[in-house]
C-alpha positions in Angstrom: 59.6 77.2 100.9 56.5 76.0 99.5 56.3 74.5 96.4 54.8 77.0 93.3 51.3 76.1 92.2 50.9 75.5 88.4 47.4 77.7 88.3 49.4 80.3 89.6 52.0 79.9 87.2 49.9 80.0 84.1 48.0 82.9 85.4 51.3 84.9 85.2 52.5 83.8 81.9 49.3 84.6 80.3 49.2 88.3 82.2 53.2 88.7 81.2 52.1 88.3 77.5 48.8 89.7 77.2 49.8 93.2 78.2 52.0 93.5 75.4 49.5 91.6 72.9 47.5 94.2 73.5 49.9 97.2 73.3 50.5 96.1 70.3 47.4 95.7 68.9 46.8 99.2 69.5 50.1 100.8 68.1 49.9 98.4 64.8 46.7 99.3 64.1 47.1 102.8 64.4 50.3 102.3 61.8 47.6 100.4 59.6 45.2 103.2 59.8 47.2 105.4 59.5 48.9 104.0 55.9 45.0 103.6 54.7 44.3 107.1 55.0 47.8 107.7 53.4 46.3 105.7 50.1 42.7 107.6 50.5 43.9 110.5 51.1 43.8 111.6 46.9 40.2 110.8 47.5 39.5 113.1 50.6 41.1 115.9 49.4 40.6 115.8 45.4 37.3 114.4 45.6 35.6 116.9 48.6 34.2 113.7 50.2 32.2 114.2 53.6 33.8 114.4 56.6 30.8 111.9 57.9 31.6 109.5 54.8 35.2 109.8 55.6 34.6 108.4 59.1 32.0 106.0 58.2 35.0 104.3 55.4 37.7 104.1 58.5 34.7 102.5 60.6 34.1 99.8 58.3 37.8 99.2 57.4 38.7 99.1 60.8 37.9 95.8 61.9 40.0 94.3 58.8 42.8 96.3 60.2 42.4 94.8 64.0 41.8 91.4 62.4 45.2 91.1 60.6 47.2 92.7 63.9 46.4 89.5 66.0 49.2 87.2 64.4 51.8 90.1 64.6 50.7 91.0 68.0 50.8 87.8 68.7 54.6 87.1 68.2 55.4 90.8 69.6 53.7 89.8 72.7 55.8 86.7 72.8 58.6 87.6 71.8 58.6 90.7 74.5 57.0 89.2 77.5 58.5 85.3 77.4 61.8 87.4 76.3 61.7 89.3 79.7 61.3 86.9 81.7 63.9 84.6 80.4 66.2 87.7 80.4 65.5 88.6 84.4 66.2 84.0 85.2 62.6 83.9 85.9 62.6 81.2 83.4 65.3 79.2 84.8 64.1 79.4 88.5 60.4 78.0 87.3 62.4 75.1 85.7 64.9 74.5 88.8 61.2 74.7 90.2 60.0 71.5 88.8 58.3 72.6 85.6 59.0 71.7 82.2 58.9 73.7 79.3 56.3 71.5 77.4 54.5 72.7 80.8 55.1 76.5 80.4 53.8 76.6 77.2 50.3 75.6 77.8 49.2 78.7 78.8 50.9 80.4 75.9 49.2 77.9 73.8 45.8 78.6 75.1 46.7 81.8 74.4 47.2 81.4 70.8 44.3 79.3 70.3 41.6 82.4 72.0 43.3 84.6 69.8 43.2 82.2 66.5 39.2 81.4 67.6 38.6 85.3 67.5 40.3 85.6 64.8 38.1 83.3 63.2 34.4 84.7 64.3 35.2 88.3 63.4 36.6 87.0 59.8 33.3 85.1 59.5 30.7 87.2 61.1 32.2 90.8 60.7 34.8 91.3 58.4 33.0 90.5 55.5 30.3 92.5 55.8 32.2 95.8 56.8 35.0 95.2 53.8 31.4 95.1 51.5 30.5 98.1 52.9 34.2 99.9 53.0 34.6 99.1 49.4 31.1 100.0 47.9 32.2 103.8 49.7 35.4 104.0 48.0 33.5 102.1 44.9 30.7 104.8 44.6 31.9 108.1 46.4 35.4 108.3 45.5 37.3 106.3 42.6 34.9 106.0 39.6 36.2 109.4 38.6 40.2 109.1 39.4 41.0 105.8 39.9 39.7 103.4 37.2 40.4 99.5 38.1 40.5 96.1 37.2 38.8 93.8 39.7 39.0 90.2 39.8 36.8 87.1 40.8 33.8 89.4 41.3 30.2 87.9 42.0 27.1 89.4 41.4 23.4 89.5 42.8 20.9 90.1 39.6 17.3 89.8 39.6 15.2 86.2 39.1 17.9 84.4 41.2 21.0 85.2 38.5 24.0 84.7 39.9 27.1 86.7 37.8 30.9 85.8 37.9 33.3 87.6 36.6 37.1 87.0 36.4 38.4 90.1 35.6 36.2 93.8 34.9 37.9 96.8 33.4 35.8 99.8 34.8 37.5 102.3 32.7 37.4 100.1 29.4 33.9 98.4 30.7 35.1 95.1 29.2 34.5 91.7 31.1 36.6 88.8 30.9 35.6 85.6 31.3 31.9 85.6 32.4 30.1 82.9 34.0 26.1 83.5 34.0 24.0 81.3 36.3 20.3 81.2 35.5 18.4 79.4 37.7 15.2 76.9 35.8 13.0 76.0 39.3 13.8 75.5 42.4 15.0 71.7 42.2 16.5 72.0 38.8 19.9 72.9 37.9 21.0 76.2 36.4 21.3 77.0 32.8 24.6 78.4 32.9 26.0 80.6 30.2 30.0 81.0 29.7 31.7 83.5 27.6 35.4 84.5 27.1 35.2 87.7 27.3 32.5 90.9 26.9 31.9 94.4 26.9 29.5 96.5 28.8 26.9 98.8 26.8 24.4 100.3 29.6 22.2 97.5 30.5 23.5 95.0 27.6 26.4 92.7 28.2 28.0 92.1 24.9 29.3 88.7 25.4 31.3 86.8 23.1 33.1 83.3 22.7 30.6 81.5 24.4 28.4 78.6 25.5 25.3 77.9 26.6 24.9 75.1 29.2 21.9 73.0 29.9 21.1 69.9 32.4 18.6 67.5 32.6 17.2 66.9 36.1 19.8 64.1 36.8 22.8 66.7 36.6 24.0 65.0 32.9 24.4 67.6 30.3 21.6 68.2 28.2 23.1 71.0 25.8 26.1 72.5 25.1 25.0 75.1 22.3 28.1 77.8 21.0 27.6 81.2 20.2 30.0 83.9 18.8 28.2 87.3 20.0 25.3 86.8 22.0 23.6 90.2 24.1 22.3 89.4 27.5 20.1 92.3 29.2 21.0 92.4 32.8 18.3 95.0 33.5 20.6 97.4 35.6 23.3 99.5 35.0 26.8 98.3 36.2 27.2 101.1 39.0 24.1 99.0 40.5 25.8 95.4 39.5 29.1 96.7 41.6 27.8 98.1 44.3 26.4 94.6 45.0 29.5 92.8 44.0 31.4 90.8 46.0 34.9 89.3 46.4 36.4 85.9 48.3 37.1 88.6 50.9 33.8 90.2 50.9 31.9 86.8 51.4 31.9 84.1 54.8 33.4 80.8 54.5 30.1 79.1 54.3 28.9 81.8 51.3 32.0 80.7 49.3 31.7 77.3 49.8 27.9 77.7 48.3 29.3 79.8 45.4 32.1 76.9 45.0 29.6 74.4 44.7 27.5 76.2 42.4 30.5 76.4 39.8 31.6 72.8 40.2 28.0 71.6 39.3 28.8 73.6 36.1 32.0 72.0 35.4 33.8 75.2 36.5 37.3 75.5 37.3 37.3 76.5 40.8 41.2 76.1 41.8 41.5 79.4 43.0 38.4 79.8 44.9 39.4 76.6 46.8 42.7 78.1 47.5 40.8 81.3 49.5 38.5 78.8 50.6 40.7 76.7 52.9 42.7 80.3 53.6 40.0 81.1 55.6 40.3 79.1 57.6 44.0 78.0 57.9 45.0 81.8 58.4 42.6 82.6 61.5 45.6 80.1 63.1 48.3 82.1 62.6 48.6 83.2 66.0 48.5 79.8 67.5 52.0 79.0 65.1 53.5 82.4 66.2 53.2 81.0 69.6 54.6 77.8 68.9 57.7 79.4 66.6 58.2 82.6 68.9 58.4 80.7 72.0 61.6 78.7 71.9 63.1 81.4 69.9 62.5 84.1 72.5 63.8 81.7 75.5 67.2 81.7 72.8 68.4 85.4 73.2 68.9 86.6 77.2 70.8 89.9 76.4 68.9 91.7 73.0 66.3 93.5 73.1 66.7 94.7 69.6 67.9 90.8 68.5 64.0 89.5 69.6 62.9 92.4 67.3 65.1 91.9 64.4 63.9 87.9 65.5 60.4 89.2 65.1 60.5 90.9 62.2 62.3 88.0 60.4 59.6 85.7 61.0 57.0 87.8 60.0 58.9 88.4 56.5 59.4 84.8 56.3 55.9 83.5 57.0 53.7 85.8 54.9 56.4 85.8 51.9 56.1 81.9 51.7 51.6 82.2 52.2 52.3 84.6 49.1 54.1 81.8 47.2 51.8 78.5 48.5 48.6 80.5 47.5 50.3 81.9 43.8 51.3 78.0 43.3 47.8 77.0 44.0 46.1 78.8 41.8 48.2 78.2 39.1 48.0 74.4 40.0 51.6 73.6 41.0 50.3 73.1 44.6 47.0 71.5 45.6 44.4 74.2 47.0 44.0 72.4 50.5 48.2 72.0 49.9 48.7 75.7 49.3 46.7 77.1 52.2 48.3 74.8 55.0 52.0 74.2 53.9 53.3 77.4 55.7 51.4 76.5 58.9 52.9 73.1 58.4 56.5 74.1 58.0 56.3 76.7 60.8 54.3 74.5 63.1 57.8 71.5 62.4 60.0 74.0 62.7 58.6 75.3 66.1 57.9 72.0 67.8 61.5 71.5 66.8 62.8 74.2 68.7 60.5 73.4 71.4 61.9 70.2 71.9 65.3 71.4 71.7 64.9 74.0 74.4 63.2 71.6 76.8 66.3 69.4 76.8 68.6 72.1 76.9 66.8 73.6 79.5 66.9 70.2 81.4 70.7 69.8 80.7 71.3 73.2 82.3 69.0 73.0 85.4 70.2 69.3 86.2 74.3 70.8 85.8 72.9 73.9 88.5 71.2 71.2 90.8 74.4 69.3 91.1 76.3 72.8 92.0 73.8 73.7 94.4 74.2 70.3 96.4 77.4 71.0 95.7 
């Protein structure tokens, strides 16, 4: 019999798992969907909105949707193809074949990393733009009259190259907290920046109070540092214009953040949390890649259980977004380093799965060399 021919190999693995990547890509975004509509649905019916505004929100949400199915995909794709085939010994006669399982898991690691790169583009290129869009919909057509909000770490656009950040907006109050104005002197020069602690909104009048008024000489020193207890700055629009031009970390590319960051820090603003969603965006387009690497040894583990690789799957999930929920609260309250915060669950996941990895490759070897020796036997 002639020996089995490592292209051929990968080319199965990588079929075995994509079927089911994308089966479940399909039926968890549908379950997505479906759950937005549930928390809209006060809005469709109570507000009379447009059928064609309807679809045109579920258009521009959707790709957010797709977007955060790749990692769990990912690991139910995994979990159920590698699980199969471990279950049926096709597994064990590729190793009594002569591969290793450092070896079978470069295809499943290729795997991961297409998925992780479009997971990347779309949050880059796309997602931002339609979660602008999906928000300035509900914004404007549906929750000024029933669902009053506070948002927090807005930016906004004004005229003569203002740049507005706001950490906190009560809409149904219209009080600001902690405003950061950006005022730009000439095209070389830095910004006269204005910081208040907190403000109020009276038509096109911010009402801010507790402040300062920063200036800078050419250099970047500090120039002035005047304080103020009430000071009213005309914005020249009304707020309904200011938020439908708003936008959040999750509204803005990598690269637009990055400027904002920079902005601030020139200012001797705390930017702590915006460095924390900063290096998110890119540590969490990888997500996929460390399902792979923590599903794959695990799912080569159970032979008999379907419902065990579930209850497997499910655990994992739990696990890894309830520990990115701590890193990135300890981050921006300062406990954990931003760059700390967004890469410690990749790094305890990505451990934990070469781990197991290793583990199951000299297990695997133990058992195949014991079923050698019984064959010659």
């Amino acid at each position: 019999m002639g020996k089995i021919r490592p292209p051929l190999v990968d080319s199965y693995i990588f079929k075995e798992v994509a079927r089911p990547y994308l089966a479940g890509v399909l039926i968890i975004t549908v379950v997505m969907l479906s759950n937005f509509l549930y928390q809209v649905a006060d809005m469709i019916i109570m507000q009379d909105v447009a059928l064609a505004t309807v679809l045109e929100l579920i258009a521009y949400q959707l790709p957010e949707i797709v977007v955060e199915t790749f990692p769990v995909a990912v690991l139910f794709a995994i979990m159920s193809g590698i699980g199969r085939l471990n279950r049926e010994r096709e597994f064990s006669a590729l190793r009594m074949g002569g591969f290793s399982v450092y070896r079978l898991a470069i295809p499943l690691i290729i795997f991961g990393l297409i998925v992780s790169g479009m997971t990347y583009f779309l949050n880059e290129n796309v997602v931002p733009w339609t979660n602008h869009g999906a928000r300035n919909i509900i914004r404007e057509a549906a929750l000024q009259d029933i669902m009053p909000e506070v948002r927090e770490n807005v930016f906004f656009e004004g005229p003569d190259e203002r740049v507005f950040y706001v950490r906190g907006y009560d809409e149904e109050e219209a009080r600001l907290a902690r405003v950061i104005i950006f005022q730009q002197q000439g095209s070389d020069d830095f910004p006269e920046v204005i910081t208040a602690a907190r403000g109020e909104v009276v038509e096109q009048d911010w009402r801010l109070f507790q402040g300062y008024v920063h200036s800078y000489l050419p250099d970047g020193r500090l120039d002035l540092a005047a304080g103020f207890e009430e000071m009213v700055f005309t914005v020249e629009e009304d707020m309904d214009r200011f938020l439908a031009r708003q936008r959040t970390p999750a509204e803005m590319s990598r690269e637009e953040l990055r400027e904002e960051i920079e902005l601030f820090r020139r200012s001797g603003i705390d930017v702590t949390s915006l460095l924390v969603d900063y290096h998110m965006k890119i540590a969490l387009p990888l997500t996929p890649l460390v399902f792979v690497l923590i599903g794959m040894p695990l799912s080569l583990g159970n032979r008999e259980s379907r419902a065990l690789s579930l209850a497997l799957t499910v655990i994992i999930i739990f696990s890894y977004y309830l520990l990115v929920s701590f890193a990135r609260s300890f981050g921006r309250s300062g406990v954990l380093s931003p760059l700390t915060a967004a890469w410690l669950p990749h790094i305890i996941f990505t451990f934990l799965g070469l781990l197991l990895i290793i583990f199951r490759n000299r297990w695997s070897a133990l058992l195949t060399g014991l079923m050698r020796k019984i064959m010659v036997f």
